[in-house]
C-alpha positions as CSV (number, residue, x, y, z in Angstrom):
1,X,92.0,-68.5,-40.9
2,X,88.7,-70.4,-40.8
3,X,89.0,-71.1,-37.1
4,X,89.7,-67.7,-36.1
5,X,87.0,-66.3,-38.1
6,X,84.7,-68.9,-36.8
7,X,85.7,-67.8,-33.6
8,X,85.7,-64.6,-33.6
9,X,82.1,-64.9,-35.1
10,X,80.7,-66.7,-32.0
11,X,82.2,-64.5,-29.4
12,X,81.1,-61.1,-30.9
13,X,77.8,-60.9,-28.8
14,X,80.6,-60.7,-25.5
15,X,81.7,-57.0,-27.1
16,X,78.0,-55.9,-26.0
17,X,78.7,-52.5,-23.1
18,X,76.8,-53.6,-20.1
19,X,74.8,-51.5,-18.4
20,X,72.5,-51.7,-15.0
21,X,69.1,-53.3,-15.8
22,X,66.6,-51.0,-16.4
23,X,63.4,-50.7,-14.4
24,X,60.1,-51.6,-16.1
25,X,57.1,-49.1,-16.0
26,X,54.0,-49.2,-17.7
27,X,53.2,-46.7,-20.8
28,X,50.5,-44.4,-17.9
29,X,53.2,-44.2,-15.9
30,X,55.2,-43.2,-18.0
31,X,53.3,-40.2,-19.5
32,X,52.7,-39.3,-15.9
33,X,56.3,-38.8,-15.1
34,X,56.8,-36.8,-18.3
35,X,53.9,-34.9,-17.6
36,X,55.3,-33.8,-14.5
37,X,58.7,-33.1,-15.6
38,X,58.6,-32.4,-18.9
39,X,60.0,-28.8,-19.3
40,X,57.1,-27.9,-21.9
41,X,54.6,-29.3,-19.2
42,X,56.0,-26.8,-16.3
43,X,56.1,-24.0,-19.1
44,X,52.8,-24.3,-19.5
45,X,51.4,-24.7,-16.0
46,X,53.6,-21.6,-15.6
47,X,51.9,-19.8,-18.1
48,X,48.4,-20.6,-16.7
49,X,49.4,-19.8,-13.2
50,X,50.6,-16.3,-14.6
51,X,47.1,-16.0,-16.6
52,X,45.3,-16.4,-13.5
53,X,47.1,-14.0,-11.3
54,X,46.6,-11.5,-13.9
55,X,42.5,-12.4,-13.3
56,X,42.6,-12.3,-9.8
57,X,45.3,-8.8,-10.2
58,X,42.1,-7.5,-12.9
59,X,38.9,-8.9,-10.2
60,X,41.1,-6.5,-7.8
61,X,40.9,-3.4,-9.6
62,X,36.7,-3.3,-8.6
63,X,37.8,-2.7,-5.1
64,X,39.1,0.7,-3.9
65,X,42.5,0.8,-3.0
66,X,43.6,1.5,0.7
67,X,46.7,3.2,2.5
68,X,47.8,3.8,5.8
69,X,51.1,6.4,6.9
70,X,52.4,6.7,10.4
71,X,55.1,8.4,10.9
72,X,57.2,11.0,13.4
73,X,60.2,13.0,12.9
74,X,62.7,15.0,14.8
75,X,64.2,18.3,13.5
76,X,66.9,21.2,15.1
77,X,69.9,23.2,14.4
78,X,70.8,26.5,13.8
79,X,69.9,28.8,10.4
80,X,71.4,32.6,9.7
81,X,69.0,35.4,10.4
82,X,70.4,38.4,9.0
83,X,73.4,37.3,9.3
84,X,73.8,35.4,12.5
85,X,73.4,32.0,13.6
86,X,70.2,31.7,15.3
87,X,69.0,28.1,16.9
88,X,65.9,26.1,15.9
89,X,63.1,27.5,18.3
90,X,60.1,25.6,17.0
91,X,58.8,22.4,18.4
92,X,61.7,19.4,17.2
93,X,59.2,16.6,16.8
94,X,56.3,15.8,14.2
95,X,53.8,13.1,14.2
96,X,51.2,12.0,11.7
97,X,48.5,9.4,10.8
98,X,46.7,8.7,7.6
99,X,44.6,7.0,5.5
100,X,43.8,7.5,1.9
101,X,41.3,5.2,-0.5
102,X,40.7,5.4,-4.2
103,X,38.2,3.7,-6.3
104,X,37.7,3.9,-10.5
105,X,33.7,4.4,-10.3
106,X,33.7,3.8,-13.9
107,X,36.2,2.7,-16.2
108,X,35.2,1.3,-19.8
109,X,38.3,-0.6,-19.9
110,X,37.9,-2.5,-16.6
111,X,35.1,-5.1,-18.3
112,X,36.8,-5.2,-21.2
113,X,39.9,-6.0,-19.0
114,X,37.8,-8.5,-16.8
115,X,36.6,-10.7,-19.8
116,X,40.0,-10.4,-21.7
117,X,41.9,-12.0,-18.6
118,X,39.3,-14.8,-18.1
119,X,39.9,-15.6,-22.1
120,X,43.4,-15.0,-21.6
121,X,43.1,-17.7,-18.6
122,X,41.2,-20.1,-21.3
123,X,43.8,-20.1,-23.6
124,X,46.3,-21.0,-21.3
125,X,44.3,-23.8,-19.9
126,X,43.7,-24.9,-23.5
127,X,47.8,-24.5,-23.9
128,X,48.1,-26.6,-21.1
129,X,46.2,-29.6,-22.6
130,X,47.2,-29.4,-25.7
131,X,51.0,-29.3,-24.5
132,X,50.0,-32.2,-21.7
133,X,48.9,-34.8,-24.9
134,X,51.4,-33.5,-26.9
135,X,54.2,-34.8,-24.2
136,X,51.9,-38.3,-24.2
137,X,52.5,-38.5,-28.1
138,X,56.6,-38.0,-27.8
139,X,56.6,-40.9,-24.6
140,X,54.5,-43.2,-26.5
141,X,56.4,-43.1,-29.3
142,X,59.8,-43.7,-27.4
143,X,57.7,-46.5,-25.8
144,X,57.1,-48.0,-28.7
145,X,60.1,-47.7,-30.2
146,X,60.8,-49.7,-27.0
147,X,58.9,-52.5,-28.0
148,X,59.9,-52.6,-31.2
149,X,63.7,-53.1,-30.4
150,X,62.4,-55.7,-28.0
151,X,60.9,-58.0,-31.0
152,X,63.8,-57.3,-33.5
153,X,66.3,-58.3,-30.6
154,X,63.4,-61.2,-29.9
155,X,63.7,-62.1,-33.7
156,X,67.1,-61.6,-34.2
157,X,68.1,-64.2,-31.9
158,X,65.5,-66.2,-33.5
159,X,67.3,-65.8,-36.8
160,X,70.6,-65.9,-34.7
161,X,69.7,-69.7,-33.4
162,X,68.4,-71.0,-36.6
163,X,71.8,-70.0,-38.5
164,X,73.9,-72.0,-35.4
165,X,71.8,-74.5,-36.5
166,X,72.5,-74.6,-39.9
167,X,75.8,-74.1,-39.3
168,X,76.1,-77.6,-37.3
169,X,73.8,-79.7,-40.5
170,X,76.3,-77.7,-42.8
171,X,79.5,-79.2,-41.0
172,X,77.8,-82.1,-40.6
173,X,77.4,-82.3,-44.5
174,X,81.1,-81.1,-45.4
175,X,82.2,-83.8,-42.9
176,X,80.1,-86.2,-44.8
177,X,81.4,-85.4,-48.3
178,X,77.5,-84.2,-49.3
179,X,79.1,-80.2,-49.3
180,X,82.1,-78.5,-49.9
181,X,83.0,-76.1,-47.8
182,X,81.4,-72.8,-49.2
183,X,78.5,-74.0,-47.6
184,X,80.6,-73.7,-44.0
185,X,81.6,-70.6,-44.9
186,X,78.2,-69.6,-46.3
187,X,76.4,-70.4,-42.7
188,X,79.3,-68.8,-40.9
189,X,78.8,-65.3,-43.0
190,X,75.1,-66.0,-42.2
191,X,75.6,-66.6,-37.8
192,X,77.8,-63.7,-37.8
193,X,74.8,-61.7,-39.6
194,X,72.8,-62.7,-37.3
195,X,75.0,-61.5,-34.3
196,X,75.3,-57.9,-36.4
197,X,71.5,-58.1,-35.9
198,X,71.2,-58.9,-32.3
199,X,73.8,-56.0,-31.7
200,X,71.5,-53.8,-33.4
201,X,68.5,-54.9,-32.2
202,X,70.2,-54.2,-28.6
203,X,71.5,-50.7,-29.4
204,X,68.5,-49.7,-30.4
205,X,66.8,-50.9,-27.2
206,X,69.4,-49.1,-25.1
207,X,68.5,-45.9,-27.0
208,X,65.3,-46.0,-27.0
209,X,65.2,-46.8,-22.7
210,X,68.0,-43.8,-22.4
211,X,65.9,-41.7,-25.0
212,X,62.7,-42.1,-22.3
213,X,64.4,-41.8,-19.7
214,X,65.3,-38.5,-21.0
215,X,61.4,-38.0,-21.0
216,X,60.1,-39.4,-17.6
217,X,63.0,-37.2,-15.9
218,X,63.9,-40.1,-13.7
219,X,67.5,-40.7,-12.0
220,X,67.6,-44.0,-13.2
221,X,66.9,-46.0,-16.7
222,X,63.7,-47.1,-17.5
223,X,62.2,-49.6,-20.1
224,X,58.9,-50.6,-20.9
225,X,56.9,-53.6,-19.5
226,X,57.4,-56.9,-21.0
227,X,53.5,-57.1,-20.7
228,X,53.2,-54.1,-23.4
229,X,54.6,-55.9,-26.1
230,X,51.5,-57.8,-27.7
231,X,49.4,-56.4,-30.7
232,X,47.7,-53.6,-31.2
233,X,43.9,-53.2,-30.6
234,X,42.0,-53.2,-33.5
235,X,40.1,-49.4,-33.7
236,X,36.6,-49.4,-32.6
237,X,35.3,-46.0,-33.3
238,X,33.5,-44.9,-36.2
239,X,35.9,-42.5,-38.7
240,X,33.3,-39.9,-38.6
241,X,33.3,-40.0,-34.8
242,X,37.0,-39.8,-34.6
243,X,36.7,-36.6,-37.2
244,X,34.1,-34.8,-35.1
245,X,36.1,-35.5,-32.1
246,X,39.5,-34.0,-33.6
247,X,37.8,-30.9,-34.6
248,X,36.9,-30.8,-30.8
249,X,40.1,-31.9,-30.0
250,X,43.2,-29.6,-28.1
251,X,44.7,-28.0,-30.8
252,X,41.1,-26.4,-32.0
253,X,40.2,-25.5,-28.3
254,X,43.7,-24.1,-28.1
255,X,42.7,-22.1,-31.6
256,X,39.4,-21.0,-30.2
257,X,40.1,-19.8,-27.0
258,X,43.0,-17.4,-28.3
259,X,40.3,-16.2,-30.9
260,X,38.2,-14.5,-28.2
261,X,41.1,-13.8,-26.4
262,X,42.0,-11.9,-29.1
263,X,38.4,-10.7,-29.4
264,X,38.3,-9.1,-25.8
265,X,41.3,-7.8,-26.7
266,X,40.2,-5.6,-29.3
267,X,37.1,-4.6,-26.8
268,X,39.5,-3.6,-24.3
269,X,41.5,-1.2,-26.8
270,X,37.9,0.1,-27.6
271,X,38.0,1.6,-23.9
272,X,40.4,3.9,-24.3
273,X,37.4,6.3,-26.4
274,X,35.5,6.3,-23.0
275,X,35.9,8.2,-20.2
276,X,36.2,8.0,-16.2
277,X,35.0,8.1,-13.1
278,X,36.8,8.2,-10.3
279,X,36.4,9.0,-6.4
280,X,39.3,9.8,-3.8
281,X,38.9,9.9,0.0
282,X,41.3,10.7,3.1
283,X,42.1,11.8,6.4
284,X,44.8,12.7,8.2
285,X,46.1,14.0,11.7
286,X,49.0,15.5,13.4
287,X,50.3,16.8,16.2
288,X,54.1,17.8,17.6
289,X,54.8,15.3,20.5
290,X,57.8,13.4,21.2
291,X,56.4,9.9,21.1
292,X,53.9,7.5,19.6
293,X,51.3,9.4,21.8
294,X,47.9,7.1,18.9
295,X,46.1,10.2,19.1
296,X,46.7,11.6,22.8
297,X,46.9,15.5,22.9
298,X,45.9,18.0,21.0
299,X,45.9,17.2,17.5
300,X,45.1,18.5,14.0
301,X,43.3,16.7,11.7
302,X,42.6,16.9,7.5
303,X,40.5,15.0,5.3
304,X,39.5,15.3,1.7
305,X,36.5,13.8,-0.3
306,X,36.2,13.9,-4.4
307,X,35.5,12.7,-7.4
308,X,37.2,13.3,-11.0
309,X,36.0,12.7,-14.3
310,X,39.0,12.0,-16.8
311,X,37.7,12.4,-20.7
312,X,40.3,11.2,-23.2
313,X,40.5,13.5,-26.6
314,X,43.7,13.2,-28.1
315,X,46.7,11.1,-26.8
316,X,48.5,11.3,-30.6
317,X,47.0,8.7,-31.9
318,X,48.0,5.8,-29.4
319,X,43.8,4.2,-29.0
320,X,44.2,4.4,-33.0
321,X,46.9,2.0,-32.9
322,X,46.3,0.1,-29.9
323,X,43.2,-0.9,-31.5
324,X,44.3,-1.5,-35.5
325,X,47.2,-4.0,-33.5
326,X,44.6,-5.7,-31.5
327,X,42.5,-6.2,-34.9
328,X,45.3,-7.9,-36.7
329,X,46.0,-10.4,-34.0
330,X,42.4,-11.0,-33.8
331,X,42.8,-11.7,-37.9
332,X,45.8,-14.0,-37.1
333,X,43.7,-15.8,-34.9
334,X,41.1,-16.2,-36.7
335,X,42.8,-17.3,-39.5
336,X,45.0,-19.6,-37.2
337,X,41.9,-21.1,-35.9
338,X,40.5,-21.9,-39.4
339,X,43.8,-23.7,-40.5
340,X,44.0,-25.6,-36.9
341,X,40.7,-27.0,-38.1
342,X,42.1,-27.9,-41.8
343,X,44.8,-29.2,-40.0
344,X,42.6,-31.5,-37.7
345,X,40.5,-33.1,-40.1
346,X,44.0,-33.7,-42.5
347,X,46.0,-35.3,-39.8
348,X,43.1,-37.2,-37.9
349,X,42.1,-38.9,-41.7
350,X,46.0,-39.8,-42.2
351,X,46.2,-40.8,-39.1
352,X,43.4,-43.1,-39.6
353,X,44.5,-44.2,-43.1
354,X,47.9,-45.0,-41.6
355,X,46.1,-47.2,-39.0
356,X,43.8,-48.9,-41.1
357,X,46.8,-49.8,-43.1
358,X,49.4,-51.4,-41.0
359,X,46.6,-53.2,-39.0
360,X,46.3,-54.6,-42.3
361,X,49.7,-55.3,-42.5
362,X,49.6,-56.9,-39.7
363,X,47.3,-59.5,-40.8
364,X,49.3,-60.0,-43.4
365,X,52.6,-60.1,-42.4
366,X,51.7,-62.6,-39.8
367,X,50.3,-65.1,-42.3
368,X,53.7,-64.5,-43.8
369,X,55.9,-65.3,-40.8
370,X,53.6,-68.0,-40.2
371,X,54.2,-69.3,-44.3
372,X,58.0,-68.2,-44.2
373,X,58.6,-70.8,-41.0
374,X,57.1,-73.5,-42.7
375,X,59.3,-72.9,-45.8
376,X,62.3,-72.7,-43.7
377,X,61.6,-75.5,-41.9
378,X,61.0,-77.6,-45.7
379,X,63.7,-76.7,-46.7
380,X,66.2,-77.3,-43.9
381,X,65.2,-80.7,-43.7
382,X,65.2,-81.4,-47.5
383,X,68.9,-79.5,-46.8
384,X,69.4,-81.8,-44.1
385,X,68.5,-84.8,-46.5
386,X,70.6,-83.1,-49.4
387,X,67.6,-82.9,-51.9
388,X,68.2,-79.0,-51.5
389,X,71.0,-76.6,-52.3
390,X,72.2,-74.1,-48.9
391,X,71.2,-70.9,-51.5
392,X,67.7,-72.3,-51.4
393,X,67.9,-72.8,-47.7
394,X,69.3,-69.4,-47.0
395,X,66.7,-67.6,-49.5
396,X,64.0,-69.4,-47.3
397,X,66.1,-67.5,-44.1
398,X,66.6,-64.5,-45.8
399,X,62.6,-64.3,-46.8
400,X,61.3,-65.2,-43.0
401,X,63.9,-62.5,-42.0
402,X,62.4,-59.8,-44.3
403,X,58.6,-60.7,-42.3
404,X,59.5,-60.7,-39.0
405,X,61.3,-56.9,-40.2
406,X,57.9,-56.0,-41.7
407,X,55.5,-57.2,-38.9
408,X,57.5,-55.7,-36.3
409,X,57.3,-52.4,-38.7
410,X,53.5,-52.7,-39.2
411,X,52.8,-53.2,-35.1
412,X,55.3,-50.1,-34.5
413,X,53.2,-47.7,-37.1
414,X,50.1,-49.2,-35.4
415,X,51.2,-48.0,-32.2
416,X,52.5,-44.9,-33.4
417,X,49.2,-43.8,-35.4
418,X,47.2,-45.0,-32.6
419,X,48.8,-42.5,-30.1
420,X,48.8,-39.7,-32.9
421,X,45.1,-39.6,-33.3
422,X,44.8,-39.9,-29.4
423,X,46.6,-36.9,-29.3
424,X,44.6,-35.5,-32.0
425,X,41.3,-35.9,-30.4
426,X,42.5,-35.4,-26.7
427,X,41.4,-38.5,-24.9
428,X,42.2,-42.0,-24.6
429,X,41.0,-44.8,-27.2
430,X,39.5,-47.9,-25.3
């Protein structure tokens, strides 16, 4: 029973699915990818795109509007005339030319239009980059969850290696007469532990690579570079800074630029109290000829000049509620923008107390990696030596196992916080 388990211990890693290797790209590349074909990033370069035709659609109303007709007909048959069948006896074809312009001399809503469209446009820029860092948040933090799996695999086969090797000084001991063989048993429980945590570890790098692949858009799996997994940077920039810069940040300019598209909104409803001013122009010809003669022969011709003045009084109440509607949105967003800026200043100074933090774990958790080795390494040769008991040896495994977990928790919530207040204040940190 002790040989199969033993054996069935060492070949679990085998179980593992394979898979094609992924490709390595670096973290740029891989918000660039996402960027591109994120559905959220298409959306919003879709929105934009619509915002701006509706600017160059609104530009297009200061210009008069232009038509041309050409055209030519054929007509015959026979009609009663008092009671008989008489034939057509007029001239069968028709021809005729036009042209006919239009132009709003003055219309109070056109401005209003004009400025709304160019805020409208604003917004949707502002959409766009907020939406654009927003995407870089989500890959960064599938790229570091990357990482991490990469040091808990790193460390679980680390942990996997040290229990083979206690497993061998254990035997060695039993063989000896120095142990019974709990302590066997105890190192095999702890290798296949270790293989449990090298499964994990994997698993979770496979997600995480199939999880940003998901992200980048590309047809095959990608992982991130092995050159990626060091430390974080320490932050350089003064908290204040980082405030001022989050309350400039996406989100706010998002806020802002929907306030005075809201604002130009309510102007434009304010147009519909105003009259206008409009001129009309147009000429025409015709004559009755069988063919596309462009203006040979005789030939009648019609134009028509004049202006209209159009002076809204009552249209049951529809400017009254145009106008209260485009006051509440401008409320909303007024009172959206006020709580994007709350919301700024809260996230950017968690953000930054979450950084401060784990790169102080960090610190830490390295000096305790660096004192739980040492321990192990005691007491595996005092094990060795038998002036130590295998529970002391294994709390000694058990204790550098629970700092490697920690420091590889403090550099992924470095990362992580790191990207957030990136996002935050919409630029890179250095």
């Amino acid at each position: 029973m002790f040989k199969r388990f033993l054996s069935v211990a060492l070949v679990a890693p085998a179980l593992a699915v394979a898979q094609d290797a992924p490709r390595p790209i670096s973290v740029d590349e891989a918000v660039a990818l996402a960027r591109r074909n994120a559905p959220a990033a298409v959306q919003a370069r879709g929105t934009t795109r619509t915002s701006s035709a509706q600017l160059r659609r609104t530009i297009s109303q200061f210009f008069p509007t232009v038509s041309a007709s050409l055209g030519s007909s054929r007509q015959g048959g026979e009609t009663f005339f008092q009671g008989n069948l008489v034939p057509f006896s007029g001239n069968p074809w028709n021809f005729n030319q036009g042209v006919n312009a239009s132009l709003d001399i003055f219309n109070g809503r056109r401005l209003a239009e004009l400025r709304s469209g160019r805020a409208s446009l604003d917004a949707a820029e502002a959409g766009e980059i907020q939406q654009d860092y927003q995407i870089a948040l989500q890959v960064k933090q599938q790229y570091y969850a990357i990482l991490s799996a990469r040091e808990a695999d790193a460390a679980a086969r680390t942990q996997l290696a040290q229990a083979e090797q206690q497993f061998a000084v254990a035997n060695a001991r039993v063989a000896a007469g120095a142990a019974t063989i709990s302590d066997s048993l105890q190192s095999v429980i702890q290798i296949g532990n270790a293989q449990l945590a090298v499964l994990n570890a994997q698993n979770q790098l496979n997600n995480a690579n199939i999880a940003l692949t998901r992200l980048v858009a590309t047809p095959f799996v990608v992982t991130a570079i092995v050159a990626d997994t060091i430390d974080p940077a320490p932050l350089r920039v003064d908290s204040a800074q980082l405030i001022a810069l989050a309350l400039a940040g996406p989100a706010v300019r998002q806020a802002q630029a929907q306030v005075t598209s809201a604002r130009m909104t309510v102007r434009t409803s304010r147009a519909g109290y105003f009259p206008t001013l409009s001129m009309t122009s147009s000429y025409s010809r015709q004559n009755t000829d069988a063919t596309f003669d462009w203006g040979a022969g005789p030939m009648s011709t019609n134009y028509r000049f004049g202006f209209n003045v159009s002076v809204p009084i009552w249209n049951q109440y529809q400017r009254e509620q145009a106008m209260t509607t485009a006051r509440v949105s401008e409320d909303n967003a007024e009172a959206q923008l006020r709580d994007a800026q709350f919301l700024a200043r809260q996230n950017i100074i968690t953000q930054l107390g979450t950084l401060r933090t784990a790169e102080t774990r960090i610190m830490i958790q390295r000096a305790s990696v660096a004192a739980a080795e040492e321990d192990l390494r005691v007491q595996q040769e005092r094990y060795s030596l038998g002036a130590s008991t295998l529970l002391q040896l294994l709390t000694s495994q058990n204790t550098l196992n629970s700092a490697r977990a920690a420091l590889i928790q403090a550099r992924l919530d470095a990362r992580v916080a790191r990207a957030q207040i990136e996002a935050l204040i919409g630029r890179e940190l250095q």
